[in-house]
C-alpha positions as CSV (number, residue, x, y, z in Angstrom):
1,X,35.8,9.1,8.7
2,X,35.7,9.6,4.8
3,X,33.9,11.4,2.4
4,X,32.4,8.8,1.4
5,X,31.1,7.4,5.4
6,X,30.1,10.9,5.9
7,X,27.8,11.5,3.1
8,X,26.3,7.9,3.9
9,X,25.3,8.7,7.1
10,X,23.9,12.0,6.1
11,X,21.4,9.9,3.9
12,X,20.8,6.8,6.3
13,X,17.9,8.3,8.6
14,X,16.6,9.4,5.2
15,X,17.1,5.9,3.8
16,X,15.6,4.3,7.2
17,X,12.4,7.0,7.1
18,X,11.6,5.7,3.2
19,X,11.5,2.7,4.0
20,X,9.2,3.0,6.8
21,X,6.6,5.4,4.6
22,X,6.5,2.3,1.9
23,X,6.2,-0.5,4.4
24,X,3.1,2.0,5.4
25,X,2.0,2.6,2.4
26,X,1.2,-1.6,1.9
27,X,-0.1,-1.9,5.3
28,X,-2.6,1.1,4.4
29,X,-3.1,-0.9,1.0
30,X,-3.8,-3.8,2.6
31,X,-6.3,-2.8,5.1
32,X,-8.2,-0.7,2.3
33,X,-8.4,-4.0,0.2
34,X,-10.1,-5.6,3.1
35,X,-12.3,-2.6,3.9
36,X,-13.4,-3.1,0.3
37,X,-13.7,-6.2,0.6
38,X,-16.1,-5.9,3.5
39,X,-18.4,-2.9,1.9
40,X,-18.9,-5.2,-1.0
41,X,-20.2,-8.4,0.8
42,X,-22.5,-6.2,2.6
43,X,-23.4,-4.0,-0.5
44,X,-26.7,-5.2,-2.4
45,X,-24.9,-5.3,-5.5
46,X,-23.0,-8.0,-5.1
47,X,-19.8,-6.0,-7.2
48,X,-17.1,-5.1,-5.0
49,X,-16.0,-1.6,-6.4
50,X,-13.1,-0.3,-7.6
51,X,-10.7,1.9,-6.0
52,X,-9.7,4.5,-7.7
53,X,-6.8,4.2,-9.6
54,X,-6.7,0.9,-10.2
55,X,-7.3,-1.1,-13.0
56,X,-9.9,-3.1,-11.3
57,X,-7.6,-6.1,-10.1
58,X,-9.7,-6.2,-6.9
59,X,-12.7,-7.0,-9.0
60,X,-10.9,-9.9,-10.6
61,X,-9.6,-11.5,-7.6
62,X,-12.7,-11.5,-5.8
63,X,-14.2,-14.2,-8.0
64,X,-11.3,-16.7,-7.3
């Protein structure tokens, strides 16, 4: 084994655990896009809010 294959393999369960965090991260994303989705249509208001940090592109895609 090189160098090079052993310092790879060091930083492939690394790699493989990243990668499983983001595809978490847009699952999580997802379902609290719906969720917001869902308090909205049942709000009175009618305005689905904002999460924060956002820039309000929920807002604007709930009128399509």
């Amino acid at each position: 084994m090189t160098d090079d294959d052993m310092r790879q393999s060091r930083h492939a369960p690394a790699e493989h655990r990243i990668a499983e965090l983001e595809d978490e991260v847009d699952e999580l994303r997802s379902a609290n896009e719906i969720l917001l989705s869902v308090a909205a249509y049942f709000s009175n208001t009618g305005v689905p809010p904002t999460p924060p940090g956002t820039s309000g592109t929920l807002a604007a895609s709930a009128d399509d």
